[in-house]
MISE-127097 format. One record per residue: residue in three letters; residue number from 0; x, y, z of N, C-alpha, C in turn. Coordinates in steps of 0.02 Angstrom, whole numbers. Each point is the difference from the previous one (the first is absolute). Example, Ala and Ser with C-alpha at 12.3 -4.5 7.8 and 13.67 -1.06 7.14 Angstrom:
@code ALA&pos 0&neast 660&nnorth -284&nup 390&caeast -45&canorth 59&caup 0&ceast 45&cnorth 60&cup 0;
@code SER&pos 1&neast -18&nnorth 53&nup -36&caeast 42&canorth 59&caup 3&ceast -39&cnorth 55&cup 37;
//
This chain:
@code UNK&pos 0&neast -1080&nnorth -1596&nup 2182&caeast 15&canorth -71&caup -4&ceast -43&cnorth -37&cup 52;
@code UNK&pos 1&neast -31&nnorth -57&nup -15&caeast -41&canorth -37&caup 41&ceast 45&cnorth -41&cup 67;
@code UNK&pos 2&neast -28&nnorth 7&nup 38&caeast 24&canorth -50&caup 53&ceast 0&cnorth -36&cup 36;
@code UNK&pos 3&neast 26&nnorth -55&nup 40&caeast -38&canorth -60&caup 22&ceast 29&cnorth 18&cup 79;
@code UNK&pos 4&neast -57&nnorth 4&nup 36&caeast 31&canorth -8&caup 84&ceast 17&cnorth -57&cup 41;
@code UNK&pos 5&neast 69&nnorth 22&nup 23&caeast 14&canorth -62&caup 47&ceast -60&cnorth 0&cup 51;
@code UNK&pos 6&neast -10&nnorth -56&nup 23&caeast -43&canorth -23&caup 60&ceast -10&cnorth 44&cup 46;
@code UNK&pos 7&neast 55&nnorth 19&nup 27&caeast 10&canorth 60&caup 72&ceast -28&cnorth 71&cup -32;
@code UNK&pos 8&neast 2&nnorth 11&nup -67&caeast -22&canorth 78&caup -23&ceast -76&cnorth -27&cup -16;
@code UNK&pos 9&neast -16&nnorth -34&nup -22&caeast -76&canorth -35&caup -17&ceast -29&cnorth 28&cup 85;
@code UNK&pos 10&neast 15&nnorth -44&nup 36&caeast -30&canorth -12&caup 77&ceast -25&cnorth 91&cup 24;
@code UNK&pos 11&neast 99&nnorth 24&nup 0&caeast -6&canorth 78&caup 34&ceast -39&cnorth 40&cup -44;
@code UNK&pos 12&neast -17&nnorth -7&nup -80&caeast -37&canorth 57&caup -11&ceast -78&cnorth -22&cup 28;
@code UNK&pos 13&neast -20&nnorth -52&nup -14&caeast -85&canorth -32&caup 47&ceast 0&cnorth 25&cup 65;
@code UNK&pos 14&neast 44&nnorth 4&nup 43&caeast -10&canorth 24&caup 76&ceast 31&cnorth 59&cup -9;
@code UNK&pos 15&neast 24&nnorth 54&nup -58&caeast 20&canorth 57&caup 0&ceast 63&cnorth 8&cup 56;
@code UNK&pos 16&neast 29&nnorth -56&nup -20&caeast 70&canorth 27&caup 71&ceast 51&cnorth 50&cup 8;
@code UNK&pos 17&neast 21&nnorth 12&nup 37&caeast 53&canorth 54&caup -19&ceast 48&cnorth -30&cup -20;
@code UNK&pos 18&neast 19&nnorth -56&nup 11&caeast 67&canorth -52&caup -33&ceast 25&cnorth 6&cup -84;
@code UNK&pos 19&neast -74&nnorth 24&nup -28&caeast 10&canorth 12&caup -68&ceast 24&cnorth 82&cup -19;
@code UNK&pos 20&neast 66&nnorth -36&nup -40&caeast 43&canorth 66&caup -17&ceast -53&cnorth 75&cup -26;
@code UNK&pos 21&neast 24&nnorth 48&nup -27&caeast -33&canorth 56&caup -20&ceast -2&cnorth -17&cup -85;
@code UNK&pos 22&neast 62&nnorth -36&nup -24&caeast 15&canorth -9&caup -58&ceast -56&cnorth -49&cup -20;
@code UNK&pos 23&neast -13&nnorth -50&nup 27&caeast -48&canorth -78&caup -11&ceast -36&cnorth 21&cup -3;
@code UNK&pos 24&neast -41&nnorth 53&nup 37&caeast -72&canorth 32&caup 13&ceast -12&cnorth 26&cup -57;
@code UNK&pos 25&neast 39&nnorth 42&nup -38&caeast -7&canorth 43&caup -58&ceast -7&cnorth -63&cup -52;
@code UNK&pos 26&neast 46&nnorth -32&nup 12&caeast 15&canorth -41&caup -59&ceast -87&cnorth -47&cup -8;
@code UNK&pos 27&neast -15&nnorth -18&nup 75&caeast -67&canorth -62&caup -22&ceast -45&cnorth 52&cup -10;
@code UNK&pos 28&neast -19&nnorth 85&nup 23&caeast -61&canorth 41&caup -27&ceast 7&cnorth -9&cup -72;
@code UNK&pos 29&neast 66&nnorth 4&nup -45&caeast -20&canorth 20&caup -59&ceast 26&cnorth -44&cup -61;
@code UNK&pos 30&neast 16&nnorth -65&nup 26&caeast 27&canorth -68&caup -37&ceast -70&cnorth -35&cup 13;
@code UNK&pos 31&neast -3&nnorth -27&nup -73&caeast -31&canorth -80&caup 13&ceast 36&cnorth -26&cup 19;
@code UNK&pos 32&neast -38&nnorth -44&nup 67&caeast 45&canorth -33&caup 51&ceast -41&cnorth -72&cup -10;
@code UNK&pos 33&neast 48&nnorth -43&nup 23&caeast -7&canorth -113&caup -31&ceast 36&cnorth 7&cup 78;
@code UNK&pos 34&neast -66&nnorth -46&nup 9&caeast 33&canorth -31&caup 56&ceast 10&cnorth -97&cup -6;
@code UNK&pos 35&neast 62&nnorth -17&nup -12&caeast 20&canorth -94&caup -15&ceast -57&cnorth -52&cup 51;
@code UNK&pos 36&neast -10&nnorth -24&nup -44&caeast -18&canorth -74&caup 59&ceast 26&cnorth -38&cup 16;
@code UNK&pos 37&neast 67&nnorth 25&nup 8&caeast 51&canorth -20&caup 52&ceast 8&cnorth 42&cup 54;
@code UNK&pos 38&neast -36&nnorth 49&nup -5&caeast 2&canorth 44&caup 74&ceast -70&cnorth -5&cup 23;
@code UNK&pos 39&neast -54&nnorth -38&nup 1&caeast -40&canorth -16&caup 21&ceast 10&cnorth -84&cup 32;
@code UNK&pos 40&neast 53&nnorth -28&nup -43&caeast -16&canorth -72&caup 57&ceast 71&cnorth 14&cup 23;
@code UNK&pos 41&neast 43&nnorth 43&nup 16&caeast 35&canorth 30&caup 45&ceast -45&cnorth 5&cup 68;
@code UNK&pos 42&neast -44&nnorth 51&nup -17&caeast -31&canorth 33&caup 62&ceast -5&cnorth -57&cup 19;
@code UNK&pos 43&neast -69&nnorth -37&nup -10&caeast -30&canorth -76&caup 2&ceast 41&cnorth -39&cup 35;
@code UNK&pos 44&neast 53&nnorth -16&nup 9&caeast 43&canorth -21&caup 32&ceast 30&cnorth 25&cup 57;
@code UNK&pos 45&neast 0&nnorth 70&nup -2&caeast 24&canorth 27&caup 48&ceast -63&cnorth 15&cup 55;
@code UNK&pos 46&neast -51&nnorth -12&nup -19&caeast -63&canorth -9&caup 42&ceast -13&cnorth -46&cup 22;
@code UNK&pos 47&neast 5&nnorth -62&nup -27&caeast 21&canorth -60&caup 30&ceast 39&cnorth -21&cup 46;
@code UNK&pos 48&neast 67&nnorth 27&nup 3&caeast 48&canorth 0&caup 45&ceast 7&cnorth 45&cup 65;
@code UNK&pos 49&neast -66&nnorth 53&nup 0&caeast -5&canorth 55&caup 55&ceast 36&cnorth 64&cup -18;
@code UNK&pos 50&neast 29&nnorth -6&nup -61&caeast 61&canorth 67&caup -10&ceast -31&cnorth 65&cup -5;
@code UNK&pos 51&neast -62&nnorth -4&nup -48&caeast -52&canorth 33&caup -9&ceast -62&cnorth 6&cup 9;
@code UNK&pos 52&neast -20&nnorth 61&nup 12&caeast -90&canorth 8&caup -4&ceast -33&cnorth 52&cup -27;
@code UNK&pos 53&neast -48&nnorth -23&nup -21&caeast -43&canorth 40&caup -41&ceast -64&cnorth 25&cup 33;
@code UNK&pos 54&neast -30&nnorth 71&nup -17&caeast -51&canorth -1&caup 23&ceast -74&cnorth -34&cup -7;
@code UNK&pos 55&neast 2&nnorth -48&nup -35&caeast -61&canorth -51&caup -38&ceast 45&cnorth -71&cup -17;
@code UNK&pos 56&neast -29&nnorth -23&nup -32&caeast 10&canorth -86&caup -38&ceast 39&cnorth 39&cup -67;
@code UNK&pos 57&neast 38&nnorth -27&nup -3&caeast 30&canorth -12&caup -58&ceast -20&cnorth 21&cup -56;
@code UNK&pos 58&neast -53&nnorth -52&nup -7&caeast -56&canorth -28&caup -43&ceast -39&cnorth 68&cup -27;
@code UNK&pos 59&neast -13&nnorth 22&nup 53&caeast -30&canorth 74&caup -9&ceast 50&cnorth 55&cup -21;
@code UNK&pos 60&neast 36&nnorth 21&nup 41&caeast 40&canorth 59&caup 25&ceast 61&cnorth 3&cup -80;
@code UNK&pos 61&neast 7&nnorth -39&nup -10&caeast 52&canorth 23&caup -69&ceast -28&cnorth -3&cup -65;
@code UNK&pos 62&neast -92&nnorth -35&nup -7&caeast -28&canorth 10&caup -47&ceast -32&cnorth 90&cup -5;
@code UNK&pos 63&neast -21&nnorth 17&nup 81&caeast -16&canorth 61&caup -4&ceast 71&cnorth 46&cup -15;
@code UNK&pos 64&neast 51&nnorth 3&nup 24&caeast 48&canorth 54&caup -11&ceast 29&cnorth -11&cup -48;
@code UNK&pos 65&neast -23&nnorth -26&nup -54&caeast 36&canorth -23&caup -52&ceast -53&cnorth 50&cup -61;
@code UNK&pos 66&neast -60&nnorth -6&nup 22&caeast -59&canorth 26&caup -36&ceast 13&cnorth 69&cup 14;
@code UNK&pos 67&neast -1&nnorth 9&nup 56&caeast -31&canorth 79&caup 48&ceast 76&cnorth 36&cup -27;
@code UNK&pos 68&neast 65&nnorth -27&nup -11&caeast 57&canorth 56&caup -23&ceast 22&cnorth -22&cup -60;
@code UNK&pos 69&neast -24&nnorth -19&nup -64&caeast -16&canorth -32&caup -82&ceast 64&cnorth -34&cup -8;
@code UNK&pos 70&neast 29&nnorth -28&nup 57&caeast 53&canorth -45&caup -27&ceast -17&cnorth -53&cup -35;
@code UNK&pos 71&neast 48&nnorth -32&nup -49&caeast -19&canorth -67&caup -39&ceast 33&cnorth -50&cup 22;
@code UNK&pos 72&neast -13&nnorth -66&nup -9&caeast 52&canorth -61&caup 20&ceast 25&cnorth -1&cup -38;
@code UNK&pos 73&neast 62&nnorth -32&nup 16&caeast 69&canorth -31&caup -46&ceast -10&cnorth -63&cup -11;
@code UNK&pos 74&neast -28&nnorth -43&nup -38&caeast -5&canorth -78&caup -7&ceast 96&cnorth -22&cup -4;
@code UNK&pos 75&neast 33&nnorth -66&nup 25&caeast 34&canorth -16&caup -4&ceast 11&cnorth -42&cup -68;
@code UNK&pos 76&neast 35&nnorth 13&nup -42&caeast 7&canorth -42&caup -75&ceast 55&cnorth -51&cup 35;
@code UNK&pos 77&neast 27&nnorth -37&nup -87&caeast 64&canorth -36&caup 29&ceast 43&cnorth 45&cup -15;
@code UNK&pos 78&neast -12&nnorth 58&nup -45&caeast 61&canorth 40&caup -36&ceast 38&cnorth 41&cup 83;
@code UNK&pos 79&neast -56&nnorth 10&nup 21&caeast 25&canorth 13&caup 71&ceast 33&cnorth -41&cup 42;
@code UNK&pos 80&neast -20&nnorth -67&nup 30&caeast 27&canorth -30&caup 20&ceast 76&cnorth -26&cup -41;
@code UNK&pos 81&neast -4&nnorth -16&nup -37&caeast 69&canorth -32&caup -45&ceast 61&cnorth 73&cup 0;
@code UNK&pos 82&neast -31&nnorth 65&nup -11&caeast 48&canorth 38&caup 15&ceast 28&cnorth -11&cup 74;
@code UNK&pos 83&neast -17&nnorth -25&nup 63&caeast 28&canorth 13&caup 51&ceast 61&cnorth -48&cup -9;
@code UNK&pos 84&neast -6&nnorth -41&nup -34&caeast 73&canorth -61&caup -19&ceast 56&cnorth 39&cup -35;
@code UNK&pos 85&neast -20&nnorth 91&nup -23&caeast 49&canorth 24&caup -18&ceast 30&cnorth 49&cup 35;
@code UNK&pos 86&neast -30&nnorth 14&nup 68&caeast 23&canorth 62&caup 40&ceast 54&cnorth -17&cup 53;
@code UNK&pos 87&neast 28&nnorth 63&nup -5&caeast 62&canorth -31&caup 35&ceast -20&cnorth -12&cup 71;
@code UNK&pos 88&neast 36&nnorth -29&nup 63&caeast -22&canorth -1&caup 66&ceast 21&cnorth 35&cup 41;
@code UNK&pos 89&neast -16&nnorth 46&nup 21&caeast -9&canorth 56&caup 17&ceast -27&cnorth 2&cup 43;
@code UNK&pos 90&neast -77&nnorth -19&nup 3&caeast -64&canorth -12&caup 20&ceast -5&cnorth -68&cup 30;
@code UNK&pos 91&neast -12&nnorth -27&nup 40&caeast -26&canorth -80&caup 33&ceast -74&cnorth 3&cup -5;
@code UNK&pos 92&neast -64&nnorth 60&nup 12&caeast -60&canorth -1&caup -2&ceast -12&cnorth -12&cup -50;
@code UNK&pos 93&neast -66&nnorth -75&nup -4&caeast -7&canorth -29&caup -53&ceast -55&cnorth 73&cup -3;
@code UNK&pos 94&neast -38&nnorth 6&nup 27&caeast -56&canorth 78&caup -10&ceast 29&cnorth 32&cup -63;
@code UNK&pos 95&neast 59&nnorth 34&nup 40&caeast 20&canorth 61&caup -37&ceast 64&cnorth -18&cup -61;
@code UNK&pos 96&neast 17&nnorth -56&nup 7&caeast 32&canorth -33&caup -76&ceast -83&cnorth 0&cup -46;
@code UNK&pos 97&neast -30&nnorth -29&nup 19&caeast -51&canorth 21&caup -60&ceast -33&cnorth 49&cup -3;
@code UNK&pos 98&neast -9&nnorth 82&nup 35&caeast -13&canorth 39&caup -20&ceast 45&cnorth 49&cup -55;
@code UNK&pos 99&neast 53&nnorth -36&nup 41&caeast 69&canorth 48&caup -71&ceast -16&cnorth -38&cup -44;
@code UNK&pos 100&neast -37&nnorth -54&nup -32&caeast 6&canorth -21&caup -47&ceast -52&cnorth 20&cup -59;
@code UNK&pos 101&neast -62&nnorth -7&nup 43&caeast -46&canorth 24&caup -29&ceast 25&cnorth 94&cup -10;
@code UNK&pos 102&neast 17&nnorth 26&nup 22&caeast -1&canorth 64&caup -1&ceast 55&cnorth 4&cup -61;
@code UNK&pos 103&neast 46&nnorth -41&nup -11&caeast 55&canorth -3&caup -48&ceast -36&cnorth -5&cup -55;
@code UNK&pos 104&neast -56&nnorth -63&nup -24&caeast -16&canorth -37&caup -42&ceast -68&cnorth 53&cup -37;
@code UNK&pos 105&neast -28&nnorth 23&nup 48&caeast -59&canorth 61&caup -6&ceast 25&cnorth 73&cup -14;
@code UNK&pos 106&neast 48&nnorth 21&nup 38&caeast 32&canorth 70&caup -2&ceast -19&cnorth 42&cup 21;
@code UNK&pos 107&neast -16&nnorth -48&nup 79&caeast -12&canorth 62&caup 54&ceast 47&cnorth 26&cup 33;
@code UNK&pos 108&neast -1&nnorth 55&nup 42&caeast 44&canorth 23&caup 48&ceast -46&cnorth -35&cup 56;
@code UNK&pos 109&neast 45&nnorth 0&nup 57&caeast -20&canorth -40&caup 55&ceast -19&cnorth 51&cup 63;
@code UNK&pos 110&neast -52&nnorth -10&nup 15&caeast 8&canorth 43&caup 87&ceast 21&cnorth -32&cup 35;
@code UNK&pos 111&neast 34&nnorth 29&nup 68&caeast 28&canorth -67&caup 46&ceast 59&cnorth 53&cup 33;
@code UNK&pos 112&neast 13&nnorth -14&nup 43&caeast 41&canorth 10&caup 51&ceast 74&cnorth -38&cup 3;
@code UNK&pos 113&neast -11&nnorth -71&nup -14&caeast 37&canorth -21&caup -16&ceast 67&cnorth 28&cup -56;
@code UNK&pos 114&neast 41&nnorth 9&nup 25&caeast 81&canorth 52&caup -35&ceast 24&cnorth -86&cup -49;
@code UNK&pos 115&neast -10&nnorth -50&nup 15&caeast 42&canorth -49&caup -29&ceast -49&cnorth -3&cup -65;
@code UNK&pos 116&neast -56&nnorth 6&nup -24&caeast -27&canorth -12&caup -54&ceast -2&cnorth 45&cup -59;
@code UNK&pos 117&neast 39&nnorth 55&nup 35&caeast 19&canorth 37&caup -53&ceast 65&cnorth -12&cup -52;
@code UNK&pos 118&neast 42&nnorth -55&nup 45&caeast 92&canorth -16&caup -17&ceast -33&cnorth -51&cup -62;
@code UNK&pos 119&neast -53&nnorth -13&nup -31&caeast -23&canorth -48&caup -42&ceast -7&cnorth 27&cup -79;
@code UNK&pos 120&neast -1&nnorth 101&nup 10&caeast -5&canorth 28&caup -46&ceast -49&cnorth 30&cup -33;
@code UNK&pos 121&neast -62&nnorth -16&nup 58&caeast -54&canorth 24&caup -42&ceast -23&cnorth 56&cup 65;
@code UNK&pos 122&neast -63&nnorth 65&nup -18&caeast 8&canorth 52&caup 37&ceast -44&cnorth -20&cup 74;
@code UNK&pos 123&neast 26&nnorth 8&nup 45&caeast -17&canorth -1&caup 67&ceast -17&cnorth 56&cup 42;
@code UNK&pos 124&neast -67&nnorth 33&nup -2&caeast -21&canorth 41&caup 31&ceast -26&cnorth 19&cup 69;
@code UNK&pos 125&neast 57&nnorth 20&nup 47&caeast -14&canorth 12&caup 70&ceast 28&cnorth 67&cup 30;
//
């Protein structure tokens, strides 16, 4: 089953962290893995604000690790967005309300660490 990475599993597999489970690891070697462009102007923001850093620009650094490990983007539709008007609240992150959505609406399982995005019903791999 294909899968879309939360932000934090996107980041740790590019810097190879140990933060990333044994399960996620298996799961992004041998899934087509989507990464949302909602977890790119996540980062973007969080680079803005000092939360994060990258080893390059932006600009650069997620066009190359995006190429260099054959992930694809997730374009945001409205079918995505308009589903988040149906999920329960659970969740307050506008981020990760629209990655359960897209992942609902597409029929991905999700990587992520996050334990609450799994209570949404769809498979959460960590």
């Amino acid at each position: 089953m294909p899968v879309l990475l939360d932000s934090h599993a996107f980041l740790w597999w590019c810097e190879d962290s140990p933060e990333l489970s044994r399960k996620a690891r298996k799961a992004i070697e041998q899934e087509t893995c989507y990464v949302s462009l909602a977890s790119f102007w996540e980062i973007a923001i969080k680079l803005s604000l000092g939360k994060l850093t990258l080893p390059g620009s932006i600009e650069r650094y997620i066009p190359e690790q995006m190429q260099a490990n054959g992930f694809l983007p997730l374009e945001i539709g409205f079918r995505h967005t308009a589903r988040c008007s149906t999920l329960p609240w659970r969740h307050r992150d506008p981020f990760d309300r629209l990655l359960v959505s897209q992942a609902i609406e597409d029929g991905l399982a999700v990587v992520s660490k996050d334990k609450i995005l799994g209570e949404y019903g769809l498979q959460r791999i960590w």
